[in-house]
Residue frames as qw, qx, qy, qz and C-alpha x, y, z in Angstrom:
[[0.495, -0.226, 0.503, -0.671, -21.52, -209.79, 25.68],
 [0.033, -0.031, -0.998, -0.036, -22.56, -213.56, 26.29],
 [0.489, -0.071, 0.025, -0.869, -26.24, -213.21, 25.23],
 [0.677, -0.201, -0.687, -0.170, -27.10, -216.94, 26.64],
 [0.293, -0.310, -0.706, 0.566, -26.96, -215.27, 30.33],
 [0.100, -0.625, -0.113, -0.766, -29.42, -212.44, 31.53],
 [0.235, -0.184, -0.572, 0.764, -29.31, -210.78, 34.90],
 [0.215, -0.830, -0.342, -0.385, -32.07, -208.93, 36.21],
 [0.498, -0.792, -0.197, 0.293, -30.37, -207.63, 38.72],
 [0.385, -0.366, 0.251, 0.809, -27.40, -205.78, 36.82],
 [0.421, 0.775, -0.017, -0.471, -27.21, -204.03, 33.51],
 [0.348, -0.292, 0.854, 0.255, -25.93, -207.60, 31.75],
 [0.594, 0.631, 0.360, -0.345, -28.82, -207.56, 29.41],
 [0.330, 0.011, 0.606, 0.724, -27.70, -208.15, 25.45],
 [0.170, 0.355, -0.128, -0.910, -29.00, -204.95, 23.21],
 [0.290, -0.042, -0.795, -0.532, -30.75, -207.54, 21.18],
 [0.202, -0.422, -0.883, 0.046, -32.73, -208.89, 23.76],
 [0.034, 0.380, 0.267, -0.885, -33.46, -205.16, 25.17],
 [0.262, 0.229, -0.407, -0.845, -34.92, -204.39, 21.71],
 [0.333, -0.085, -0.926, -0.158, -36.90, -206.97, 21.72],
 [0.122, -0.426, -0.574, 0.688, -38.34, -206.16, 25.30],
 [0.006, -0.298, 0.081, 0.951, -39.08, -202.78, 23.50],
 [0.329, 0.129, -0.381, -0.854, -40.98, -203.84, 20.95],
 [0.423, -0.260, -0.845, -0.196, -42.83, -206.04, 22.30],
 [0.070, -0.492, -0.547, 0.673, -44.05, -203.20, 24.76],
 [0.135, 0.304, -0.076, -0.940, -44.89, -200.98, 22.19],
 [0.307, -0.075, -0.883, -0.348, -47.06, -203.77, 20.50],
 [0.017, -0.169, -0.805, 0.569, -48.44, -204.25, 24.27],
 [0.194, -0.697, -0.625, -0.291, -52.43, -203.56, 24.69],
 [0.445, -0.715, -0.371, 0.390, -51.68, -201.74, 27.62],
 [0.341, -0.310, 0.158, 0.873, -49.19, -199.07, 26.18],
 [0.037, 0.244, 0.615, 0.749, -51.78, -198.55, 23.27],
 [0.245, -0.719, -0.645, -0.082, -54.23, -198.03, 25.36],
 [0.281, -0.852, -0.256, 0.359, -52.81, -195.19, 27.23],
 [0.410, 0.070, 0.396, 0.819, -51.01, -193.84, 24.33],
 [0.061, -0.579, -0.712, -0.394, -54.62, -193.29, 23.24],
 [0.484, -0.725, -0.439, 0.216, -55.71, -191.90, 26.30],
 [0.335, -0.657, -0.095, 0.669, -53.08, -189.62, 26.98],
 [0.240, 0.210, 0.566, 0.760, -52.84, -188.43, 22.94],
 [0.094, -0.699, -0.457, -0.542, -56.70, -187.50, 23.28],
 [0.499, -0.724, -0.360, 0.312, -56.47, -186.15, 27.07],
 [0.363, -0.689, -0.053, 0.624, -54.01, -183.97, 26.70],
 [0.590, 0.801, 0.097, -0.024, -53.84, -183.37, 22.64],
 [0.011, 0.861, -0.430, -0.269, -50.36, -183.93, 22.91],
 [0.870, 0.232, -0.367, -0.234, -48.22, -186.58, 21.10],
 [0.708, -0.461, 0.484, -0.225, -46.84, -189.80, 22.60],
 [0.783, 0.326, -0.513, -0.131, -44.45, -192.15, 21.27],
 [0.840, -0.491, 0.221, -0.061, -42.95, -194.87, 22.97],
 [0.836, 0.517, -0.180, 0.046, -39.25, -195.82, 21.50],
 [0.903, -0.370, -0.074, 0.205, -36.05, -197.52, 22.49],
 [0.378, -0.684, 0.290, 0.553, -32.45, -195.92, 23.91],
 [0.375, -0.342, 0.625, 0.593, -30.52, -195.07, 20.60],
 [0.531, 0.588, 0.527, 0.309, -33.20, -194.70, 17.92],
 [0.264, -0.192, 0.323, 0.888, -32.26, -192.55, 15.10],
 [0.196, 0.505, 0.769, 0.340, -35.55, -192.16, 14.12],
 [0.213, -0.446, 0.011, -0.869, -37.53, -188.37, 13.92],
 [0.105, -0.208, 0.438, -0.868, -38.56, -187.11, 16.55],
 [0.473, 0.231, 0.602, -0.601, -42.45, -188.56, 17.46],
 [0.304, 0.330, -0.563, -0.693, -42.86, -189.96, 14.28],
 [0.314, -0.184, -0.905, -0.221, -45.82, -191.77, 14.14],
 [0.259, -0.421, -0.619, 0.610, -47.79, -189.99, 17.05],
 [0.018, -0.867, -0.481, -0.128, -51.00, -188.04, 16.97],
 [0.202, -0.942, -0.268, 0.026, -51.06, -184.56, 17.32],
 [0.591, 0.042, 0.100, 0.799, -47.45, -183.36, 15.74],
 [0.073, 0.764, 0.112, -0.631, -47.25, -179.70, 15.85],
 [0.604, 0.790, 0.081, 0.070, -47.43, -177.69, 12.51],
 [0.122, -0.944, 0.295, 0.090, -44.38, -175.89, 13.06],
 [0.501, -0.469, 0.707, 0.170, -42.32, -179.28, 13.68],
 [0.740, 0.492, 0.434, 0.150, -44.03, -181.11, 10.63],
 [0.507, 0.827, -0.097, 0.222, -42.62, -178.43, 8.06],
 [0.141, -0.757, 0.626, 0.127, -39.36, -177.99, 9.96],
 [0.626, -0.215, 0.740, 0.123, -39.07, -182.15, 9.75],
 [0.735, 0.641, 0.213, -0.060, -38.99, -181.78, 5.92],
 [0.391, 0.851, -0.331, 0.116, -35.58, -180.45, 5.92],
 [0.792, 0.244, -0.340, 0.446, -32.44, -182.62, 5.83],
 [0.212, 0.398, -0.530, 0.718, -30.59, -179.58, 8.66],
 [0.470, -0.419, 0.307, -0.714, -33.30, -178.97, 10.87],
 [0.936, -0.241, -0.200, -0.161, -34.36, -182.65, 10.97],
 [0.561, 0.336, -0.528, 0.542, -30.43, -183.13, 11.77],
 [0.125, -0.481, 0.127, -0.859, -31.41, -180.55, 14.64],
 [0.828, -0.345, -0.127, -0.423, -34.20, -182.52, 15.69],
 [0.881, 0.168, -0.426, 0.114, -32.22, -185.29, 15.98],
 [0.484, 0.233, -0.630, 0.561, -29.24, -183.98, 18.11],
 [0.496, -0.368, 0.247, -0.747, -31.79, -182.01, 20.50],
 [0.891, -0.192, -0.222, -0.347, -33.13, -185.48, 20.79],
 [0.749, 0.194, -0.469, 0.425, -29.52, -187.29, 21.65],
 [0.220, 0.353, -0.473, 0.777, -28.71, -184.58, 24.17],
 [0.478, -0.445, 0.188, -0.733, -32.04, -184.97, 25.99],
 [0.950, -0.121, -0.287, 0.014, -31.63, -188.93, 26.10],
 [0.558, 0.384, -0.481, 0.557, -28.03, -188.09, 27.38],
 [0.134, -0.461, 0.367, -0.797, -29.34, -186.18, 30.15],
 [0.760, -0.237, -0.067, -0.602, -32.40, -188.44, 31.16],
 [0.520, 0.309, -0.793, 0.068, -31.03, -191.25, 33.16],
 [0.195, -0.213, -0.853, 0.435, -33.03, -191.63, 36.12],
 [0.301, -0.192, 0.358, 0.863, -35.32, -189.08, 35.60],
 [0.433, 0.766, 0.462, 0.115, -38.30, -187.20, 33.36],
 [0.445, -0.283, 0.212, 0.823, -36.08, -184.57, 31.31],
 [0.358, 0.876, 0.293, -0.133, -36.93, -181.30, 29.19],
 [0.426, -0.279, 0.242, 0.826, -35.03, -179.71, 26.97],
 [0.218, 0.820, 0.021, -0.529, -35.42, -176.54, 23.92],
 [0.566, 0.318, 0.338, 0.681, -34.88, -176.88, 20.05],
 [0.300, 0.008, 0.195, 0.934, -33.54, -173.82, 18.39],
 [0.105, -0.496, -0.557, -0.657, -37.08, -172.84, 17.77],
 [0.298, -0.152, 0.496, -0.801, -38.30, -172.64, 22.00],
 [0.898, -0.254, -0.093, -0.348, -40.16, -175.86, 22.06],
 [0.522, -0.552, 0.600, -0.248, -39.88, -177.90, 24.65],
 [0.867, 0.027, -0.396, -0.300, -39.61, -181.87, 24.25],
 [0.412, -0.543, 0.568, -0.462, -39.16, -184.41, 26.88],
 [0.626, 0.157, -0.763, -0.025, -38.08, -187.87, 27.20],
 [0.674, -0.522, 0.397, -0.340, -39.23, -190.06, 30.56],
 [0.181, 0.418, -0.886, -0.090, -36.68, -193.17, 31.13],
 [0.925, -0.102, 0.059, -0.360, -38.31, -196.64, 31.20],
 [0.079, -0.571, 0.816, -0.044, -35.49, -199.03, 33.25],
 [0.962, -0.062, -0.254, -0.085, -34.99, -202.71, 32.91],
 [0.755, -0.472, -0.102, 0.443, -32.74, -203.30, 36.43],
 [0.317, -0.720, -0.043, 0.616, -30.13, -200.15, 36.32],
 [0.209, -0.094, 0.593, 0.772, -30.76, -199.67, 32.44],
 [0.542, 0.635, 0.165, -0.525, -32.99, -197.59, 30.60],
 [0.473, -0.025, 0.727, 0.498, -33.58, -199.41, 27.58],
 [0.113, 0.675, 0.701, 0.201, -36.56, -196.87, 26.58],
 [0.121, 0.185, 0.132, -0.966, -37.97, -193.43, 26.74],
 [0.000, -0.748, -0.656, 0.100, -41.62, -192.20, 26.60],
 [0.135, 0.186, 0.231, 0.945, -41.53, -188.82, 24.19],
 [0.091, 0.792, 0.596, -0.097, -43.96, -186.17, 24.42],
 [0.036, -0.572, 0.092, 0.814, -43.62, -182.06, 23.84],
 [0.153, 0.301, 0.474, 0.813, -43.34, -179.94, 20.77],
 [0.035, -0.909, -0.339, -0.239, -44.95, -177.09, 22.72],
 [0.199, 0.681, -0.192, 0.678, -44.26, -173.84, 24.53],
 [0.470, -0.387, -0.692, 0.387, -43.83, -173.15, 27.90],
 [0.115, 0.619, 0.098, -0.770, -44.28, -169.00, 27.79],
 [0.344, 0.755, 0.265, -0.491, -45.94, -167.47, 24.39],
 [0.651, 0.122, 0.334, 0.670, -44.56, -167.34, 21.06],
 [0.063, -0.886, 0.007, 0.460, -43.39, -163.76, 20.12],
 [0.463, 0.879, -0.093, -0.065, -42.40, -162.02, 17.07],
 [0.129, -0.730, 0.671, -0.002, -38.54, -161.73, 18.80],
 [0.657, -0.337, 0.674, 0.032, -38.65, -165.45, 19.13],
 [0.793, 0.508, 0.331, 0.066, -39.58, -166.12, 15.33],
 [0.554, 0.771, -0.311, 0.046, -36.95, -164.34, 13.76],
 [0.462, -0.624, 0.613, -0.144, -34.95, -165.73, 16.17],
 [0.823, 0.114, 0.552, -0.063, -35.72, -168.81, 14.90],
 [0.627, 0.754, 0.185, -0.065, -35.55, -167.69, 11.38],
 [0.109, 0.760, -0.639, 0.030, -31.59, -166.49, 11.74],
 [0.517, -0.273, 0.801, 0.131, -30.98, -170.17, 13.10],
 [0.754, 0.302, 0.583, 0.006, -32.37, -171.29, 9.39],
 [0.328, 0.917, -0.221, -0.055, -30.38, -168.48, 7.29],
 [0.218, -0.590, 0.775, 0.065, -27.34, -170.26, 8.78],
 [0.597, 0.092, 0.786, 0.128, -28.30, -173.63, 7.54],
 [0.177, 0.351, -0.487, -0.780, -29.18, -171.86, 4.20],
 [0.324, 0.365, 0.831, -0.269, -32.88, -173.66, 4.77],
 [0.112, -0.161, -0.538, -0.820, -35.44, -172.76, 2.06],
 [0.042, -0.331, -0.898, 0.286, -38.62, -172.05, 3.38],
 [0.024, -0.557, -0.564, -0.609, -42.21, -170.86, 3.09],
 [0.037, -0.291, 0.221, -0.930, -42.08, -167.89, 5.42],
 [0.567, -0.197, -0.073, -0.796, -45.81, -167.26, 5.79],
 [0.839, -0.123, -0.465, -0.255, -46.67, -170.64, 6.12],
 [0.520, 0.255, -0.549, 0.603, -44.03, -170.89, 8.88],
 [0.103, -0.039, 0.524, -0.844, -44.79, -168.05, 11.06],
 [0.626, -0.153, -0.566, -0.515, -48.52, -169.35, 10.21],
 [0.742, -0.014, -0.647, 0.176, -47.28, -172.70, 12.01],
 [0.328, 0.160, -0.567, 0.739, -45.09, -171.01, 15.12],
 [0.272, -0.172, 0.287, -0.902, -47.78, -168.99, 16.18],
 [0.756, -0.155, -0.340, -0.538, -50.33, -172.17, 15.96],
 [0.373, 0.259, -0.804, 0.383, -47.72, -173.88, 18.59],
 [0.608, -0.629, -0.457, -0.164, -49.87, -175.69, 21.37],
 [0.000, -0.655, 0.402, -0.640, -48.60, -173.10, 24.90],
 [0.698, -0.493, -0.493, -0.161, -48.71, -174.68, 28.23],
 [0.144, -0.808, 0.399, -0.409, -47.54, -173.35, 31.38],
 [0.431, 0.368, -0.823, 0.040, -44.90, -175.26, 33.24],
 [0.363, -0.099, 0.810, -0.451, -46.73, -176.45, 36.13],
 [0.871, 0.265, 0.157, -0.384, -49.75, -178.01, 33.67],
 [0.717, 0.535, -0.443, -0.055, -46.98, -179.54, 31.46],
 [0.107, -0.376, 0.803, -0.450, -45.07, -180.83, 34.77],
 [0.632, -0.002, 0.553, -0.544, -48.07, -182.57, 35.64],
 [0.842, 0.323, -0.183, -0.390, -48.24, -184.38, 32.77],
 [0.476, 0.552, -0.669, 0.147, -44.84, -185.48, 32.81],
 [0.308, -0.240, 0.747, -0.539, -45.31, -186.51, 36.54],
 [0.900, 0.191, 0.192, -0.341, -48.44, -189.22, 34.70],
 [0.788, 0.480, -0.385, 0.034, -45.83, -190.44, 31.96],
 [0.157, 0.529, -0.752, 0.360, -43.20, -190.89, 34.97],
 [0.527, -0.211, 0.684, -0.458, -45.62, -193.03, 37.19],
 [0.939, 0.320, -0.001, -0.123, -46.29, -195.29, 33.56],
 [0.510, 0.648, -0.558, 0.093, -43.30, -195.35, 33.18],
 [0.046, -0.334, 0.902, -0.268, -42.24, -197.35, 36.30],
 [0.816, 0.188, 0.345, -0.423, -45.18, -199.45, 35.64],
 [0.668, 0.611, -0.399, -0.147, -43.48, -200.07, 31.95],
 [0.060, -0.609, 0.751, -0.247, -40.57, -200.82, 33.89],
 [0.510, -0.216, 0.795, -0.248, -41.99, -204.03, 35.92],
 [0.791, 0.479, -0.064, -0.377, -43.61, -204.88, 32.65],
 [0.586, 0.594, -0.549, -0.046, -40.16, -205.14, 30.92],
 [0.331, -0.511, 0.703, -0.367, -38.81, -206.92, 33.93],
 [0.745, 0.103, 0.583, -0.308, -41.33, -209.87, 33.47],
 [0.746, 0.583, -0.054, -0.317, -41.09, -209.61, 29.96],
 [0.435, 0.607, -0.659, 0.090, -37.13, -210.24, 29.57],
 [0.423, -0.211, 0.857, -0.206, -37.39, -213.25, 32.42],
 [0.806, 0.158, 0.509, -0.256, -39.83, -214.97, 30.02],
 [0.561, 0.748, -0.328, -0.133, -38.16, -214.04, 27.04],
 [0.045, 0.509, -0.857, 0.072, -34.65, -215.57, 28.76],
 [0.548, -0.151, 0.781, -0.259, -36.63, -218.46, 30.02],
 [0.764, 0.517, 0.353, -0.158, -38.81, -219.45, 26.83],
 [0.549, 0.747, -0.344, -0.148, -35.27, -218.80, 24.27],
 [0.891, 0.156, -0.159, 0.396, -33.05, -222.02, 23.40],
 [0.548, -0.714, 0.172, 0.401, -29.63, -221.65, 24.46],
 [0.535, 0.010, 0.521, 0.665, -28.55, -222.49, 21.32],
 [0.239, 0.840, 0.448, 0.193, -30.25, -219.71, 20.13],
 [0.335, -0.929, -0.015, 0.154, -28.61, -217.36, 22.44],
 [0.675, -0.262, 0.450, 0.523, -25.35, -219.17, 21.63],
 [0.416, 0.563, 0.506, 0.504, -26.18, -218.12, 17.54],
 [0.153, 0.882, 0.273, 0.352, -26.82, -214.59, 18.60],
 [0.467, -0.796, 0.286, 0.258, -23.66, -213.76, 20.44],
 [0.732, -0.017, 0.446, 0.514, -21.81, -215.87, 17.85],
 [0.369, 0.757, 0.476, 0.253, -23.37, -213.45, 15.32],
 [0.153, -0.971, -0.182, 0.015, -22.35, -210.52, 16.99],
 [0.582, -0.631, 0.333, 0.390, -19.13, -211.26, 17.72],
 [0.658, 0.083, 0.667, 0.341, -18.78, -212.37, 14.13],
 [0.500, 0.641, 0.543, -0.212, -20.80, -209.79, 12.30],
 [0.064, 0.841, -0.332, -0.423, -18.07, -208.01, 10.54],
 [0.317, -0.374, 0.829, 0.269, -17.37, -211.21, 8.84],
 [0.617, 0.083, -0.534, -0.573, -18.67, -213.53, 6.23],
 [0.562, 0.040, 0.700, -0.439, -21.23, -215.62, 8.38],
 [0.393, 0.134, -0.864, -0.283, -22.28, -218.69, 6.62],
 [0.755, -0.414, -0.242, -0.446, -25.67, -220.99, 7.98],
 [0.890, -0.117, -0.438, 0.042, -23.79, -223.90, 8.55],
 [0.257, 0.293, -0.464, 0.795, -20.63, -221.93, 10.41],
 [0.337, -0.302, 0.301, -0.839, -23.45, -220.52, 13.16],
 [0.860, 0.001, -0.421, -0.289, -24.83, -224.02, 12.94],
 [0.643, 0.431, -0.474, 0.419, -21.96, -225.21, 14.07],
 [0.182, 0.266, -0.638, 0.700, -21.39, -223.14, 16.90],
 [0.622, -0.232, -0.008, -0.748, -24.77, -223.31, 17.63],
 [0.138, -0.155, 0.969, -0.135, -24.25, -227.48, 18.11],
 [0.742, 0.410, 0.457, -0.271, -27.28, -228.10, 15.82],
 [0.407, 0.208, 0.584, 0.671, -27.46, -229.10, 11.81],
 [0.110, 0.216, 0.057, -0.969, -28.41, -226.61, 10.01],
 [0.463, -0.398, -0.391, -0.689, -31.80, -227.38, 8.98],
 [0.452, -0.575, -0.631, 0.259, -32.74, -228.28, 12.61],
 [0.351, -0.141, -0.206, 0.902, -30.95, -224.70, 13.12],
 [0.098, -0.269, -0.620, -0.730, -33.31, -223.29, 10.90],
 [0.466, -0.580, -0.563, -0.360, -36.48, -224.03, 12.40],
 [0.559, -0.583, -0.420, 0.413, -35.57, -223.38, 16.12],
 [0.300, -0.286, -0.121, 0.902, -34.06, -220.05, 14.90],
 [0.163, -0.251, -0.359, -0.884, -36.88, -218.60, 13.09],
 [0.491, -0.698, -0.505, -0.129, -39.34, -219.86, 15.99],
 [0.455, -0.395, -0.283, 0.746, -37.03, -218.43, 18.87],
 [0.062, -0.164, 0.137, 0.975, -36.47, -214.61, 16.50],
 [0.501, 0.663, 0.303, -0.466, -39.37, -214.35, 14.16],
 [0.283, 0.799, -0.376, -0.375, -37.11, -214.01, 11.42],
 [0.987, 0.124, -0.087, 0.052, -35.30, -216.39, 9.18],
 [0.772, -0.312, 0.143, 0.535, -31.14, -216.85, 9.83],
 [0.548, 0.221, 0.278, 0.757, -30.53, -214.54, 6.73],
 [0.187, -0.840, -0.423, -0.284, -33.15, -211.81, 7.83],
 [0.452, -0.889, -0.067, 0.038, -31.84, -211.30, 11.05],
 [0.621, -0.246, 0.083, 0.740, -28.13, -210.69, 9.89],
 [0.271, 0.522, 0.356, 0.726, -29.10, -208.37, 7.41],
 [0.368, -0.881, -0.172, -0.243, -31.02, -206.20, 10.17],
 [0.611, -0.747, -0.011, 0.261, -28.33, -206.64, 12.39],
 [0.541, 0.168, 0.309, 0.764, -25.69, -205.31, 9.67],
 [0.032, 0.614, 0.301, 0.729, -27.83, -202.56, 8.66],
 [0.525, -0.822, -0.221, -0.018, -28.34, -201.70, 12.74],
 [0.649, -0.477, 0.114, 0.581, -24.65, -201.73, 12.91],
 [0.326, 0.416, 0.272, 0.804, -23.89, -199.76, 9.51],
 [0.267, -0.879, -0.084, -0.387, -26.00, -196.73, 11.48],
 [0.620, -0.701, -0.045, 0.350, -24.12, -196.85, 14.18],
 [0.707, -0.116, 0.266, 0.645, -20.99, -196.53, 12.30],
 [0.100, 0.570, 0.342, 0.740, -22.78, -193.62, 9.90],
 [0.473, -0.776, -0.310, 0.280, -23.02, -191.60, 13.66],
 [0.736, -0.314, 0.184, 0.571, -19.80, -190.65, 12.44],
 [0.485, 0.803, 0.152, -0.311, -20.05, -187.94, 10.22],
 [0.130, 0.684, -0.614, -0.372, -16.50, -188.57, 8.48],
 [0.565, 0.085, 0.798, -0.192, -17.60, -191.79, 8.20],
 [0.319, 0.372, -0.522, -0.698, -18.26, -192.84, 4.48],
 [0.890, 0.087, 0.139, -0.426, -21.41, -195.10, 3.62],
 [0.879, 0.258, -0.393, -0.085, -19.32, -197.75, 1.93],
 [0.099, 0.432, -0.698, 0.563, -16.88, -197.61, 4.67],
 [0.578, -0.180, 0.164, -0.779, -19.88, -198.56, 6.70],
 [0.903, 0.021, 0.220, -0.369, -21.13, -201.03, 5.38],
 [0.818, 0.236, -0.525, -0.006, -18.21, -203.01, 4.94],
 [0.158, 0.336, -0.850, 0.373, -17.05, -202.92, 7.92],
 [0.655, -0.052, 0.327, -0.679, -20.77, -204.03, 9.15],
 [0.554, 0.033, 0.831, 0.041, -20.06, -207.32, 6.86],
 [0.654, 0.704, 0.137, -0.243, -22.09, -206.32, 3.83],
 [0.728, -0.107, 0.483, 0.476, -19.87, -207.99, 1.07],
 [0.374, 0.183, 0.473, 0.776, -20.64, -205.81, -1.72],
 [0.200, 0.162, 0.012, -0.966, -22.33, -201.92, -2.11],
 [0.451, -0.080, -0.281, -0.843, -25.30, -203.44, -4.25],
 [0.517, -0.375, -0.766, 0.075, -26.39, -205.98, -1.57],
 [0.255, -0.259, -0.410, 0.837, -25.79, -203.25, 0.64],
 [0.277, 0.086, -0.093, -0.953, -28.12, -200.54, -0.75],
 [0.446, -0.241, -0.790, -0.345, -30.80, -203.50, -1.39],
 [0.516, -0.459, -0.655, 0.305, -30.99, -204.88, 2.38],
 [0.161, -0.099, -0.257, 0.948, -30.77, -201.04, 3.38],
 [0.256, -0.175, -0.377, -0.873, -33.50, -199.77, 1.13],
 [0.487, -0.381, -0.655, -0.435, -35.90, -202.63, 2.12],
 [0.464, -0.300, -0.708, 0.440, -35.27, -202.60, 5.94],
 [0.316, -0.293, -0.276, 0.859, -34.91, -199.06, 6.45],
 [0.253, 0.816, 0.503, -0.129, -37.47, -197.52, 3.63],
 [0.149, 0.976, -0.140, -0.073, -34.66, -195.15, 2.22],
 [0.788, 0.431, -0.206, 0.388, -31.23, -195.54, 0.45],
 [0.674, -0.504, -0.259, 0.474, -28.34, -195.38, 2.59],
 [0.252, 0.243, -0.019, 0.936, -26.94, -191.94, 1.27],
 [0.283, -0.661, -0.194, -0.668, -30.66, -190.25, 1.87],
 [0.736, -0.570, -0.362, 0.040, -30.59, -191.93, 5.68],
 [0.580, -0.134, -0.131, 0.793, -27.25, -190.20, 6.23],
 [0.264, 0.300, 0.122, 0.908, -28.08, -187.08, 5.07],
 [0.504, -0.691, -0.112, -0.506, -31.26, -186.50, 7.26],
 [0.773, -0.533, -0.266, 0.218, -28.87, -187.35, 9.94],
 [0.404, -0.440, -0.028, 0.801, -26.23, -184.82, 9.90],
 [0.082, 0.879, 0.161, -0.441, -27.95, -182.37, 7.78],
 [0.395, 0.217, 0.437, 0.778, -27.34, -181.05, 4.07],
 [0.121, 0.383, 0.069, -0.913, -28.51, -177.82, 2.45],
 [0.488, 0.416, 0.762, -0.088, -31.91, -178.35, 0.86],
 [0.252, 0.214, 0.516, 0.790, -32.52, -177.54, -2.85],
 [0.357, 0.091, 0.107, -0.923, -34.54, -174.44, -3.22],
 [0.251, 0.469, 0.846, 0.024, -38.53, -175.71, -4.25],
 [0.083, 0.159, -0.153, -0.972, -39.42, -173.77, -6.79],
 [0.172, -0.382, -0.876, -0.238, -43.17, -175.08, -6.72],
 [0.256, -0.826, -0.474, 0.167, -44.12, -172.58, -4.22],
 [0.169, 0.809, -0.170, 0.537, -43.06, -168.78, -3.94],
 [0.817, -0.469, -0.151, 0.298, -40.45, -169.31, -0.86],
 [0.148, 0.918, -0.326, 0.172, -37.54, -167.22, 0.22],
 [0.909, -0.154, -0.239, 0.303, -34.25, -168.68, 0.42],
 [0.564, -0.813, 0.030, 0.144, -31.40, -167.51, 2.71],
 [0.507, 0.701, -0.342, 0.367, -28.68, -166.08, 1.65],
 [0.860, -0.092, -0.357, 0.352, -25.31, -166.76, 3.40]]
């Protein structure tokens, strides 16, 4: 995609500039403010985060349930989290959307569009919508015998039964507040990406399409210079004011954005990954991974599709047999 045009009126937007949009809403005074607000109003949590993140579930966001905190320690169930989380973004496309993890909480994504593209959601849940009940814990408990999950029982059903309950017309209403911010968000982003397109060099734009198109290659300054029709220390300065970032920064993110994608794949092998993402060699690769991402690129895989977790023999815990 030619990321030196942008349409508001279609769904011609480049993913770079979307992300951008994104985080520079979630930064916003206005989004923090009613984060706040609705976090302490309703005691539930609120995150704000863009189409395609692989991140857990509300991470970062007051008022996680117990129940979900100790599941999101484990490598399957976070996996769990995760796809519950894909299949309710899949569904949510015009829209506030609810779905059930394996456990009978709800969570719920509201779309935030920029012209006929949702480049956002607005999370909330991790409660109940009817009681929790004995039947529904062991229920639960057979879906973690199959993943051969170690866990501290007590401390569990402890958790489940501490699950905030709301009935669905109080929990509707909420969603029906996060859907009328949300098309507020919406005219936000709208304004935002017209000043963003209007206040970025072309030759900037030109550099970040070249990039893209390129990124599986060995990208050199001067080469993106080049196509960029500046030298490269003029390039320099006009691309680190334009991104934030310096020319080598913002490949390395955008390698290590594309090496996830590619690690969607569960047959998909980490070095496989990250060469075809451009990374020339495994221990540049694990470096620029570690520091961007905050975790080596095997441990980021594996809380995405889910391993069996080593017993913890630190606590008395019962593990599932197969």
């Amino acid at each position: 995609m030619n990321a030196s045009h942008v349409s508001t009126a279609g769904s011609g937007f480049a993913q770079d500039s979307c992300l951008n949009v994104v985080a520079r809403l979630q930064e916003s005074r206005i989004f923090r403010d009613y984060q706040d607000a609705f976090q302490m109003a309703t005691r539930l949590p609120l995150v704000l985060r863009p189409v395609g993140s692989f991140q857990a579930p509300l991470q970062g966001a007051k008022n996680i349930a117990s129940f979900c905190a100790l599941m999101g320690g484990g490598n399957k169930t976070c996996a769990a989290c995760l796809q519950l989380q894909a299949k309710v973004e899949g569904q949510s496309a015009t829209e506030p959307t609810t779905a059930q993890c394996f456990a009978g909480l709800s969570e719920s994504v509201v779309p935030i569009r920029l012209g006929d593209k949702v480049i956002a959601y607005l999370q909330t849940g991790q409660v109940m919508l009817r009681p929790p009940t004995e039947n529904g814990f062991r229920a639960a408990m057979a879906e973690l015998e199959k993943w051969k999950t170690t866990v501290d029982v007590a401390q569990l059903h402890a958790a489940f039964f501490e699950t905030r309950v709301l009935t669905k017309s109080r929990y509707g209403a909420m969603l029906r507040l996060l859907w009328s911010f949300a098309q507020h968000l919406s005219l936000v982003s709208n304004e935002l990406m017209i000043k963003q397109a209007a206040a970025e060099p072309p030759a900037v734009a030109k550099a970040r399409a070249f990039i893209a198109e390129h990124l599986g290659e060995e990208l050199s300054l001067e080469q993106v210079a080049r196509a960029s029709s500046m030298s490269p220390f003029y390039f320099c300065k006009v691309f680190k004011t334009a991104t934030g970032v310096t020319f080598t920064d913002y490949v390395a993110r955008a390698r290590a954005e594309k090496t996830k994608q590619l690690l969607l794949n569960p047959h998909t092998r980490v070095s496989e990954a990250a060469f075809e993402a451009g990374f020339q060699s495994l221990s540049q690769f694990n470096r620029v991974f570690r520091r961007i991402e905050g975790q080596s690129p095997s441990n980021y895989r594996e809380h995405l599709h889910g391993v069996a977790l080593s017993p913890r023999a630190s606590r008395p815990a019962l593990a599932f047999a197969a």
